[in-house]
N, C-alpha and C positions, 0 to 999 in steps of 0.2 A: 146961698145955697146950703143947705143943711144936707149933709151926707147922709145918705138909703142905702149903701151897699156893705152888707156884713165882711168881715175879713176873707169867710169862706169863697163867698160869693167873685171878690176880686181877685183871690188866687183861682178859680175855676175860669175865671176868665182868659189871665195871663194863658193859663195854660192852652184853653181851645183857641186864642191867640196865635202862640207858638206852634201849633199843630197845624193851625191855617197859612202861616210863614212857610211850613216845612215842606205842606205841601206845594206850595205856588214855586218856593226857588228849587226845590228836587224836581220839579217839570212835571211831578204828578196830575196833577191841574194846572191846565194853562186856560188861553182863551178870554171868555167873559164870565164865565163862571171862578177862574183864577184871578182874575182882577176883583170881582165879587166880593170872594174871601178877601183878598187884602185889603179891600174898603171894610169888611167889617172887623178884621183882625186890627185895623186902626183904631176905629169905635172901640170896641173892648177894651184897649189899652189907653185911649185916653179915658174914661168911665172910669176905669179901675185906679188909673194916676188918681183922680180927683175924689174919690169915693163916693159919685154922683151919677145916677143913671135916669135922664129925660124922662123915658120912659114908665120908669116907675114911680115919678114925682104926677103923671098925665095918668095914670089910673090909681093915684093914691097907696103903691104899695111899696114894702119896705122890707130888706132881708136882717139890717140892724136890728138888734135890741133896745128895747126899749129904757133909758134909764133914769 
C-alpha cells in the first residue's frame, strides 16, 4: 500500500471524526443516521491510522506530495 493521504488531510479527518463521535454520544444524532456517522467516523480513523484512503487509490488521486 503506498500512502495517498497528506498530513493535512488525516488531521481533517481525525477531527470530522471526533465531531461525528460528539455528535452520536451527546444524543444529538441518534437513529440510523447516528449509527451512519459512527460507521463513517470509523472509516476516517482507520484511513487516517494508515495513511491510505481506497478510494483514492480507485480514482487515482492523491493529497501527498509528491517526492
Amino acid at each position: 500500500m503506498i500512502k495517498n493521504m497528506s498530513n493535512a488531510d488525516r488531521i481533517i479527518r481525525i477531527l470530522v471524526a471526533g465531531l461525528f463521535a460528539y455528535l452520536y454520544f451527546g444524543g444529538i444524532v441518534t437513529g440510523m443516521l447516528g449509527i451512519a456517522l459512527m460507521v463513517f467516523a470509523a472509516v476516517f480513523v482507520l484511513t487516517s491510522s494508515i495513511a491510505f484512503c481506497p478510494l483514492y487509490s480507485l480514482f487515482n488521486f492523491s493529497t501527498r506530495k509528491k517526492t
